[in-house]
Structures are given as C-alpha cells and as structure tokens.
C-alpha positions in Angstrom: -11.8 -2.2 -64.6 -9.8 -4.4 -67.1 -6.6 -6.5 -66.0 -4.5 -8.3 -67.7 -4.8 -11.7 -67.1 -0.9 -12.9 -66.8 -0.7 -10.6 -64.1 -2.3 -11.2 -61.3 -3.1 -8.8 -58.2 -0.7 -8.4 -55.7 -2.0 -8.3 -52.6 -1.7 -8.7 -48.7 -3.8 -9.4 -45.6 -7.7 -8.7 -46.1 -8.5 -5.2 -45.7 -5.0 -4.2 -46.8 -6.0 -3.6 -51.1 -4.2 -5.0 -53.8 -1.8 -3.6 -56.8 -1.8 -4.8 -60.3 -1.4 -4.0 -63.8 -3.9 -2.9 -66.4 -4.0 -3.8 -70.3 -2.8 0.0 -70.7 0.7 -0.6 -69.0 -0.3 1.3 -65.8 0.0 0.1 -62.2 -3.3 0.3 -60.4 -3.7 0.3 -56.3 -7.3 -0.7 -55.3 -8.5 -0.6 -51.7 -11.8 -0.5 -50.3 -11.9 2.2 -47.4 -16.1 1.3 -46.1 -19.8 1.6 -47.6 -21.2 4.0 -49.7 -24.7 5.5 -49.0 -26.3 2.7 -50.7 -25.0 -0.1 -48.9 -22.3 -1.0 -51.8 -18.9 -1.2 -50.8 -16.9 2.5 -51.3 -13.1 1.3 -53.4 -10.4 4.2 -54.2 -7.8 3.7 -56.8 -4.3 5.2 -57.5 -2.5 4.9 -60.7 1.3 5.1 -61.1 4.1 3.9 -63.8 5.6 1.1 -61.8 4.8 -1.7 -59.4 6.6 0.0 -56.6 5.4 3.3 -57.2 1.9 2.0 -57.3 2.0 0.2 -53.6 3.9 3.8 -52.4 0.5 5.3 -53.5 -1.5 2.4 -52.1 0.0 2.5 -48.8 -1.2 6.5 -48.1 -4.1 5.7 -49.2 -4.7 2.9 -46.5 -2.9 5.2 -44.1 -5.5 8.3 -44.8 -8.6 5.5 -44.2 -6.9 4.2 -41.5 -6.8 8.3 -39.8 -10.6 8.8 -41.1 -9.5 11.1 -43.4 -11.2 9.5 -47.0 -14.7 9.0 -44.7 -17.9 10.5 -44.4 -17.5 12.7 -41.4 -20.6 10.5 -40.1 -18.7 7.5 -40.7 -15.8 7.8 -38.8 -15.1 5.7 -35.9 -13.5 6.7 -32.6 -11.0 4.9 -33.5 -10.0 6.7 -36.9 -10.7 9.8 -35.3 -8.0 9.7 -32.1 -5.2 8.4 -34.4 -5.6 11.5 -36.6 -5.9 13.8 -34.0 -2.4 12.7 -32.4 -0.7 13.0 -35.0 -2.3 16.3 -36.7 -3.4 18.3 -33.5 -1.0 16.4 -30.3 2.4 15.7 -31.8 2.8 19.3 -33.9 1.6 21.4 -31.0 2.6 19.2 -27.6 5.4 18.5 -25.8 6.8 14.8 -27.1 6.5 13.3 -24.0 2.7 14.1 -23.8 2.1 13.2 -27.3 3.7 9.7 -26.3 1.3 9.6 -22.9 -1.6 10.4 -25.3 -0.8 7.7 -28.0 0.0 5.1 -25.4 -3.1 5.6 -23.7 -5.2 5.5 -26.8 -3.4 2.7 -28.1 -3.3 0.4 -25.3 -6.7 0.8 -23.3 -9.5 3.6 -25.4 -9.3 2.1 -29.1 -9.8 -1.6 -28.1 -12.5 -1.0 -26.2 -14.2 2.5 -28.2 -12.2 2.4 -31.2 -15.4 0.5 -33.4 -18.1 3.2 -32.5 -18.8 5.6 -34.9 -17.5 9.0 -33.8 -21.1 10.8 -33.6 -23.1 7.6 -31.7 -20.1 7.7 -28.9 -22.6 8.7 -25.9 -22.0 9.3 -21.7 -23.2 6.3 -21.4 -20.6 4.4 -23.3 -17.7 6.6 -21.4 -19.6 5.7 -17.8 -19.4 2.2 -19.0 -15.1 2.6 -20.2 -14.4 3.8 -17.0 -15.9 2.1 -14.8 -14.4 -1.4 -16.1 -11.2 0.3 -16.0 -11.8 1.6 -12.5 -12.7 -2.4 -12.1 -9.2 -3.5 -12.8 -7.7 -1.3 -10.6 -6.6 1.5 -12.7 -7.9 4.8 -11.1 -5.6 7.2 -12.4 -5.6 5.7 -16.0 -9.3 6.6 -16.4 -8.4 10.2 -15.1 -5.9 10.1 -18.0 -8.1 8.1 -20.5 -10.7 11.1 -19.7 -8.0 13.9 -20.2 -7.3 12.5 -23.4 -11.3 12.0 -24.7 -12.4 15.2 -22.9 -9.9 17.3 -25.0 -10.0 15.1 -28.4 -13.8 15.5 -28.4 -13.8 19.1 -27.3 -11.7 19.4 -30.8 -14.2 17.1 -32.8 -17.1 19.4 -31.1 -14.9 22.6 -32.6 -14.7 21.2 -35.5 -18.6 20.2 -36.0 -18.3 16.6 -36.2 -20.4 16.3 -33.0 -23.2 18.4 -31.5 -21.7 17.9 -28.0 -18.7 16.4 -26.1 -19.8 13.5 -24.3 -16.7 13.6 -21.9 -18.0 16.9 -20.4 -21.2 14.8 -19.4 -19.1 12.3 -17.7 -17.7 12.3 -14.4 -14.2 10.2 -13.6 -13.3 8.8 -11.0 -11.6 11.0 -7.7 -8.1 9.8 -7.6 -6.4 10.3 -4.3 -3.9 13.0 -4.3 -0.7 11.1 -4.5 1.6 12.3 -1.2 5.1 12.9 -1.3 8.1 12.2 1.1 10.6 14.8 1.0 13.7 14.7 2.9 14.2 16.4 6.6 16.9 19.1 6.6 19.3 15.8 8.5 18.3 13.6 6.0 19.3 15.5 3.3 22.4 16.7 5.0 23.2 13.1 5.4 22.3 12.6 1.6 24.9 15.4 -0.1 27.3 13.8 2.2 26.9 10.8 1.0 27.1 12.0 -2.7 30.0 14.1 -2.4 32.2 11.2 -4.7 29.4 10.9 -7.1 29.8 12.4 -10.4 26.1 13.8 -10.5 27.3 15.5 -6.5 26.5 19.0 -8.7 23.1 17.8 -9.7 22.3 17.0 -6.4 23.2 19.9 -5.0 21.0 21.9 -7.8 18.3 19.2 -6.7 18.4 20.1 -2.8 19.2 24.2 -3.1 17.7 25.3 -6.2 14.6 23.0 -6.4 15.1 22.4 -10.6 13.2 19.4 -12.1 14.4 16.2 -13.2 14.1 17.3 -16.9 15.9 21.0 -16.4 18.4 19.8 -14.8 19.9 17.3 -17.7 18.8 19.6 -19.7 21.0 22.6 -18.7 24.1 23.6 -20.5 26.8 25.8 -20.0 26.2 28.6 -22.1 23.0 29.2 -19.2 25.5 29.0 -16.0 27.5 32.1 -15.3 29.1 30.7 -12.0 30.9 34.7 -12.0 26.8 36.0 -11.0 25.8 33.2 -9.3 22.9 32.8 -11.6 21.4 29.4 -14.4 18.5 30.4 -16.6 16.2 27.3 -16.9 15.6 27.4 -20.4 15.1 23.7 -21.7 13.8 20.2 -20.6 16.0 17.2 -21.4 13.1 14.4 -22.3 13.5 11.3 -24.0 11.2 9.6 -26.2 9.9 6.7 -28.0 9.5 7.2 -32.1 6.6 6.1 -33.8 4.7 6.1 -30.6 1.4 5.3 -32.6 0.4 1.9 -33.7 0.6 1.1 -37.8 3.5 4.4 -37.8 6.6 1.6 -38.3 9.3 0.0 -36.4 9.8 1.0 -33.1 12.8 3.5 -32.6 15.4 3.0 -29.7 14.4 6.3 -27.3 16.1 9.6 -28.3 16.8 12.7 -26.4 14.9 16.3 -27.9 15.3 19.6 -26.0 11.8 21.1 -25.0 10.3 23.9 -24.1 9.9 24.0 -19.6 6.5 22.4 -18.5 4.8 26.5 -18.7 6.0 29.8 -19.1 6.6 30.5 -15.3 9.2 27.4 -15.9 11.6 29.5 -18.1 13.0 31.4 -15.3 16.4 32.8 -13.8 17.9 30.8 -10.4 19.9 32.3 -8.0 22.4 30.2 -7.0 24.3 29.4 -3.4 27.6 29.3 -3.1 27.2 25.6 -1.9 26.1 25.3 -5.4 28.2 27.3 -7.2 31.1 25.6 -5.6 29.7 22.1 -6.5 29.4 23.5 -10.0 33.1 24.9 -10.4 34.0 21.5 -8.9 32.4 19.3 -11.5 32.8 22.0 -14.2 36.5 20.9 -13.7 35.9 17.1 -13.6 34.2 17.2 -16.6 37.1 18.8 -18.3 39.7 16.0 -17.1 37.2 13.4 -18.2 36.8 15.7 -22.0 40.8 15.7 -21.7 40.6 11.3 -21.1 38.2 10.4 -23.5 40.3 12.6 -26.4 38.2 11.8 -29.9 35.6 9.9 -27.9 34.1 12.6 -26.8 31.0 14.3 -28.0 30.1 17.8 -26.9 27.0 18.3 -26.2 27.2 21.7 -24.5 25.3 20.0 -21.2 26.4 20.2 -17.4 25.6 16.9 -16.7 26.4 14.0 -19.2 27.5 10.5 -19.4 31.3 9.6 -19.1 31.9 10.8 -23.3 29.6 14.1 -22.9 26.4 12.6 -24.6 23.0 13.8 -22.8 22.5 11.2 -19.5 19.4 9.3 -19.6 17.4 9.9 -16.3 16.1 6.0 -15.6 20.0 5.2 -16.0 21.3 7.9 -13.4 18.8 6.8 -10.9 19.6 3.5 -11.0 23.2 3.2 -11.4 23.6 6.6 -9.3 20.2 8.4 -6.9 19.2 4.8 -5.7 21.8 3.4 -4.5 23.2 6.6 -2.7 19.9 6.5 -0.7 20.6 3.7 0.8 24.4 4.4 1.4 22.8 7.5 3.2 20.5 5.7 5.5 17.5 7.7 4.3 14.1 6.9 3.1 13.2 5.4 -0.5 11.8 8.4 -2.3 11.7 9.5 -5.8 14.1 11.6 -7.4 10.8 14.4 -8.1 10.6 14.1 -3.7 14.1 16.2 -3.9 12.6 19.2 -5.7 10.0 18.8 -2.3 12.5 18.3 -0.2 13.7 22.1 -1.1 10.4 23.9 -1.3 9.4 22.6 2.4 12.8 23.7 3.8 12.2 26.8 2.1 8.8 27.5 3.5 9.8 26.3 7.2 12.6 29.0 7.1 9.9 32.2 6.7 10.5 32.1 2.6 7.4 34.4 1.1 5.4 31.4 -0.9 5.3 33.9 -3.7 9.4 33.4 -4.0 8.9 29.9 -3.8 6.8 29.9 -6.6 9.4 31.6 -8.6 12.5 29.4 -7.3 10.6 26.2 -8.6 8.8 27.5 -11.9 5.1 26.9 -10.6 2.9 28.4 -13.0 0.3 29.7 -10.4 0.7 30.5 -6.7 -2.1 28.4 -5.8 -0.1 25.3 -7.4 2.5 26.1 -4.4 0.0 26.5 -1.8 -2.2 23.8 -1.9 0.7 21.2 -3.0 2.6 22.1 0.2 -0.4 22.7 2.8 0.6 20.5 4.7 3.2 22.6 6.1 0.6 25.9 6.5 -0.3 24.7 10.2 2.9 24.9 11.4 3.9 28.1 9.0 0.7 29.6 11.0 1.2 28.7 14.7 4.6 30.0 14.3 3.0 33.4 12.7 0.4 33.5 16.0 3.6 33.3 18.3 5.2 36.2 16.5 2.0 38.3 17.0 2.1 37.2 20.8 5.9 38.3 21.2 5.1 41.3 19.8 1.7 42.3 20.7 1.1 40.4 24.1 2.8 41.4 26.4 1.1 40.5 29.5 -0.1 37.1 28.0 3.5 35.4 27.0 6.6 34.9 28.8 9.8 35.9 28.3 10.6 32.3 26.9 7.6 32.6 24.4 5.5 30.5 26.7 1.7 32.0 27.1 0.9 32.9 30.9 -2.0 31.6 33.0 
C-alpha cells in the first residue's frame, strides 16, 4: 500500500501497529494480529478521515487481537482466550466482586505462567505442572481458585467447540483444609454489645449477633426494607465495593465504587424476623441518624441506607472494621475474630437453644440445608447427647434419676 512520503507512520511500542496517511487523503491503521496459514505474517487495516479517528479504529482493533477475537479459533492462546471470557461471559452475568476475584487471579498468577499456550494444546499435564508450583510457594487455596476459574472457562471453550475436552476436569487440585471459625460464646458476645452500645454501628451489631445477616446485607439495607411497626427487614441487596477496570490493558485504575447486588443465591433474598433487642437498637439509631441528617444540613447525601458514614454516603466495610469492629474487640476483652465469625456466632447460639436447623437455614440465607449442617457439625455431638437425655427423661424411667443422672 502506497504512503506518502512526507508523512511518516505514526507509531508506538512493537506489536502495538502504526497509523498514517495514504496519497488518497485517508488515514490508514495497520497492525499485524499473528501468522497466516502459510507462515507469512496476518496485518488488518482500518481506514478513517482523520489522524485521530484512524488510531480510535486502530486501538479496537488491537483490543479484539488482544481478546482472540480476529484469530483462528486454533490459534488462540490461553491467554487471549480468559481475557475475552471475563469480560463477555464473567462481568455481564456475575456478581462484580467475582468478576474482580476472576480477573485478579487470571491476571496475576494463570496468564504469566499459561497465557502463551495455544488454547487447544493446553493439556492435564500443563495444569498438574501450574498447580503444583503454586502449591510450591505456599498458595493452597489460590490453586483451588486458579482451578475454579480454568475448570469453568474451559467448560465454556468445550461448549463452545474450541476444544474436544476440558482439561481442568482431568486435573485434580490440591485438598485445602476447611478454614475453622471462632464464633463468640453467649458471655463473649454479651460482653461485646456492651461494649458497643456508644458505637454508631451498636444497630449493626446487634443485626450481626440476633439476626445472623452478612457483612454485605447489612450495609446494604435501606429503610424502605425495615418496617420496625412488624418487626420484620427483607434482605434484598448486597452493598459490595469494587475495583474498575479490573482487567489488565482495560485503562487507569478507578478508585473502588459501591454497586448494589443481587444476595449471594436466591435462598439469600429472604424476610428476618426481628427481636425487640433489635428493633429497639434500630429505632435508636434510626433517630441518631436523623440528628446527624439535621447537623450535616446540605452535606448530606441520602442514600436511603441504615447504616452510612457521618453525611449518609454508603460505609465502606474495611473502614468500619478498622476504625469501629476491631477496636471494640479489644475494648470487650474478647477474642480476635472476623467480622464473618459474628454471623457464626448467631447460628451456634441458635442451634444450642433447640432451634430446628431447617430455621436456621432460613434466618441466615443458606441456599441448602446441607450448607448449615455440615458448616456447623461441630456442634451436632452435643445437639445429640442432649437429644439421647431427652429420650432417657422420657422413656427410661428405671434407668435415670430424677436429676437426669443414669442409674447403676
């Protein structure tokens, strides 16, 4: 293709094209996106009016080689392959949160070591290989999630009939130990609500402790789904916040940004039943927040939430747990858990009392009944031994006491 020689090509780093002018007047965009068949090299071209529009055009055109989208199915890397299916299969259809797991994961530990192999010669063997140099350094439950991740991008590629098989499925990861959990003893917690009873997130506490809500419902719940006249919230939305442009070559890095979301599953979107401990540590703080509205005047934003920062705006979690959970724990004398270990706290109290598992299920949103069981088995033995001296005080009468104890 002719050029005209006073202007020369405008270009960039290596790999990147080059824009110039041809003799007709037009702005040209040349890249090179791989080989063709015959070993010659495979360049694409976009034509536009002016300079600017012509590197516009130039850039998507990097950007769809870059995804995999302008190669031969059989030439697309791993690489090309996980980038387009974040952001045309993960971030359209996933919770934002996940789509930033998934892109962080892909970005910082799969494509540097499987991004250069071509999408169909990826084999077990190469996966085997990833994870057990991951598993080297020490990071067990980042192969689990680097699996996650390749086991469902190449059960799409498979769908879609870029591969015969998915190799993940062939693979086995690592066992992670199941991560335990402190939750609070009834004292404990006592001791804890005391302690918080000046704190302006007392409410959310209390919600934490009674009601068993997650991190994420509970700055996400606003007013409009508390009627404090029935006793009753509806958990209807998750509070998250989240990086933009979570994939590499996407841009400058955002600051994080709050987005409502969907609950974790459908079993999450459910109605609470509320104490009057809680209710009253709602109408309390629903009347805290209305002197601090009344301070701030124009300042403050209205957000519709329960729980917000001093001017209404949604409260970051990583903020509140510093500046607020953390160091009440250790004005209460208790253990150093995580905020999560409250929502435990309230399920084991609940079992120990006699409460059906099947209502506890409900109360925390668990999507299955088998999720409650086996995450709080721990506490069956005693649930059961309990259940066998109930049988005794009712059925054996000549082999327990009148104090429970069995007789000799």
């Amino acid at each position: 293709m002719a050029r005209k020689k006073a202007e020369s090509p405008s270009r960039s780093r290596r790999g990147d094209g080059s824009v110039y002018q041809h003799k007709s007047g037009k702005w040209v965009g040349e890249a090179s996106i791989g080989l063709r068949a015959d070993g010659g090299r495979d360049r694409r071209y976009v034509y536009a009016d002016t300079r600017e529009e012509a590197q516009a055009a130039l850039r998507k055109l990097l950007h769809e080689r870059d995804r995999g989208l302008l190669a031969d199915p059989g030439k697309q890397t791993v690489g090309q392959f996980l980038v387009s299916w974040l952001e045309d299969v993960v971030k359209p259809s996933l919770r934002p949160q996940t789509y930033q797991s998934y892109a962080g994961v892909v970005n910082k530990h799969i494509n540097p070591i499987l991004g250069r192999i071509r999408l169909t010669k990826l084999s077990p063997q190469h996966l085997q290989r990833f994870y057990r140099e991951k598993q080297d350094e020490g990071l067990t439950r980042t192969v689990r999630l680097c699996h996650s991740v390749l086991h469902r991008s190449l059960g799409q590629a498979t769908k879609w009939g870029l591969i015969p098989r998915n190799p993940a499925s062939l693979v086995d990861p690592p066992k992670v130990p199941k991560r335990e959990f402190r939750p609070l003893l009834p004292e404990e917690a006592q001791r804890f609500l005391e302690a918080a009873e000046g704190d302006r997130f007392y409410a959310l506490y209390v919600l934490a402790i009674t009601c068993g809500l997650r991190q994420g419902e509970l700055l996400g719940l606003t007013w409009e789904n508390v009627d404090l006249d029935k006793g009753i919230l509806q958990v209807r939305y998750q509070l998250q916040w989240v990086k933009r442009e979570a994939v590499r070559g996407g841009g400058k890095r955002e600051k994080p940004s709050w987005v409502l979301t969907e609950p974790k599953s459908a079993k999450s979107r459910r109605t609470v039943m509320l104490p009057q401990v809680a209710v009253q540590a709602l109408k309390k703080h629903r009347a805290q927040q209305a002197a601090e509205k009344l301070k701030m005047g124009e300042v403050w934003q209205d957000c519709g939430f329960v729980f917000t920062t001093p001017i209404g705006t949604p409260q970051d979690a990583s903020g509140f747990r510093k500046r607020s959970f953390q160091p009440l724990l250790k004005r209460a004398g208790v253990p150093r858990i995580r905020f999560h270990d409250l929502r435990h706290t309230c399920a084991t109290v609940l079992l120990a009392q006699g409460v059906h598992p099947k209502v506890v299920q409900e109360q925390l949103g668990h999507s299955q009944i088998s999720l409650t069981l086996d995450t709080y088995s721990h506490i069956l033995p005693t649930l059961q031994q309990e259940a066998a001296n109930e049988m005794d005080k009712m059925f054996g009468k000549n082999t327990v006491g009148k104090d429970g104890a069995a007789l000799g």
